[in-house]
N, C-alpha and C positions, 0 to 999 in steps of 0.2 A: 961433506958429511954423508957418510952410509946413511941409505934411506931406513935401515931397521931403527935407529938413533932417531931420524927425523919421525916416524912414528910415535917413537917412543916419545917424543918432544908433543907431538901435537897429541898424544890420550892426555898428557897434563895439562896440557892446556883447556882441555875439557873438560877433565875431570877434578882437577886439581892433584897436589899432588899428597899424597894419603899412605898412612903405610898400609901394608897388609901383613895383617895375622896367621898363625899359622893354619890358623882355624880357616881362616877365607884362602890361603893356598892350598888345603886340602879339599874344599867343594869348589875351589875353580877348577883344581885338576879332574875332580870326578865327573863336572856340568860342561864343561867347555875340555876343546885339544890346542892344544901348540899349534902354532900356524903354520910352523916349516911340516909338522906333521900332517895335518891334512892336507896341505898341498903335494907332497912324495905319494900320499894316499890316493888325489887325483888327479896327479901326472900335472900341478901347477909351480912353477915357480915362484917361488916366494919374494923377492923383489918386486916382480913382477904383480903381484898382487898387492904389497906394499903400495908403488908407483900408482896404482887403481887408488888405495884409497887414501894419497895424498892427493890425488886429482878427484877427490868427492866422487868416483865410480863406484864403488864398494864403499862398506863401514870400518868404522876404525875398530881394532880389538876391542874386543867387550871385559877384559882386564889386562892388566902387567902383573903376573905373578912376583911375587919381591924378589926371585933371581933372572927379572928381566923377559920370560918368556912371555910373549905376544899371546892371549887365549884369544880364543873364536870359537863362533857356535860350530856344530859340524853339518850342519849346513848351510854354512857363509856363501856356499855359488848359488845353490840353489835359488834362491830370486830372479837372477841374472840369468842363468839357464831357463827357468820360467819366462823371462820376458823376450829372450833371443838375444841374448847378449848386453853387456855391461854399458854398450852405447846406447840402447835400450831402457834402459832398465830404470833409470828416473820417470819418462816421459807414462813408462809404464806402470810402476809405483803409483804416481802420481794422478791418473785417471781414472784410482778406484777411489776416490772422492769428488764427489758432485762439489762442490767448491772448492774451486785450484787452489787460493791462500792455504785453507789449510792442509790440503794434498801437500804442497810443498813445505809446509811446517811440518809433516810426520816425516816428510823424507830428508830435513835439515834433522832430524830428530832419530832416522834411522842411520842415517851418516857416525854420527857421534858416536855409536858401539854403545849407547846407552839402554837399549831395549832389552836388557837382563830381566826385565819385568816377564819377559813370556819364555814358554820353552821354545816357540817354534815361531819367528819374527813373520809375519807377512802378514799385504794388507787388511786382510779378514781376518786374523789373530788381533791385529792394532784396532781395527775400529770394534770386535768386540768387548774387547777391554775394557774400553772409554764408554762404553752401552752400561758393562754391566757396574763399573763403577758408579755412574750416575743413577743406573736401577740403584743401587745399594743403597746409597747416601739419602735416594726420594724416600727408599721403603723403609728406611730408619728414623726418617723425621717422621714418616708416617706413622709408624710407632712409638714414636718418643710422644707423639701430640692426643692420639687416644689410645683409647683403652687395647691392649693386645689381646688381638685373636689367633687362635691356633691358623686359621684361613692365611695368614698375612705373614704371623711367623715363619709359617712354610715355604710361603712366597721366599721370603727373604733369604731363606737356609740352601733353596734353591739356587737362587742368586749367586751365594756365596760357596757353592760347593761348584757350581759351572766354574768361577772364576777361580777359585782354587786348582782345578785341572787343566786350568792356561799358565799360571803362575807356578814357577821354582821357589826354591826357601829363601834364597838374598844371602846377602852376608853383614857383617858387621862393617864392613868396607862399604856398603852400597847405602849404607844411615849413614857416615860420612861424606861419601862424593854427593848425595840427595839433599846433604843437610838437614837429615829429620828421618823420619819411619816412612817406608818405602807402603805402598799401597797393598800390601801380606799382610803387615801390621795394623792398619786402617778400617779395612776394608773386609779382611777375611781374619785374622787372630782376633782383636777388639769388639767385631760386631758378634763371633759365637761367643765370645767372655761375656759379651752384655747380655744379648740372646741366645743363652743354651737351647737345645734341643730338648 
């Protein structure tokens, strides 16, 4: 079996398998590149990068567009490059969390192609993510339990305008492979509908 197939085998198995709309082929094409294309862009072979991330060295594409093409962010080396190379590059991942469990559950979790959550994947995008969701969720109960102050609202609009400028729109593809509304939805759409400005 071509390993572009066996890829294409193991995002379903992660992701399930889900169709896509024409609506989410048009913002994967504008958010993500084809994978044979950025690798002619940086002098990579495309199998070659494949075999990486059938051997958990790199991530798996971050979609299958519906006629098959492989999306990736366009900076998929980038990490790797950062850490000195893809032999590297777990060990390295993996040390910008003071507890290895979950150091290594971001990077079983960076593996997956599933971090369509950020524009720009790395470990200080991931762990402020997870900062600023858990600020959000505190400063909404906060809000929900007394009386709302402009002081607090603000706080929170802050919150949610940071986390907006890490996060892309999503697609209607990614409430299916999530099983439910993606943290845009949650987090950042929901909490300004409840607390406007």
């Amino acid at each position: 079996m071509d390993l572009e197939r066996q890829v294409a085998e193991r995002f379903r198995e992660v992701n399930g398998d889900h169709p896509m709309t024409l609506a989410d082929d048009a913002y994967v094409s504008r958010e993500f590149v084809v994978l044979e294309r950025l690798c002619a862009a940086r002098g990579r072979d495309p199998d070659a990068v494949r075999r990486l991330m059938l051997d958990r060295r790199l991530p798996l594409p971050s979609y299958l567009r519906s006629d098959g093409a492989q999306m990736v962010p366009a900076d998929l080396f980038d990490l790797a490059e950062r850490s000195g190379g893809t032999e590297r590059l777990a060990d390295w991942f993996v040390a910008h969390w003071a507890d290895r469990a979950e150091g290594a559950a971001e990077w079983d979790a960076y593996l997956s192609g599933q971090y369509v959550c950020l524009r720009s994947v790395t470990p200080e995008t991931i762990r402020r993510k997870g900062e600023l969701v858990a600020a959000i969720r505190a400063a909404v109960d906060e809000l929900d339990a007394g009386p709302v102050d402009s002081g607090r609202r603000a706080r929170l609009h802050g919150l949610v305008d940071e986390l907006d400028a890490l996060e892309p729109a999503f697609t209607a593809y990614d409430r299916l492979r999530f099983d439910g509304p993606t943290s845009r939805d949650t987090c950042i759409d929901a909490v300004r509908a409840r607390y406007p400005r």
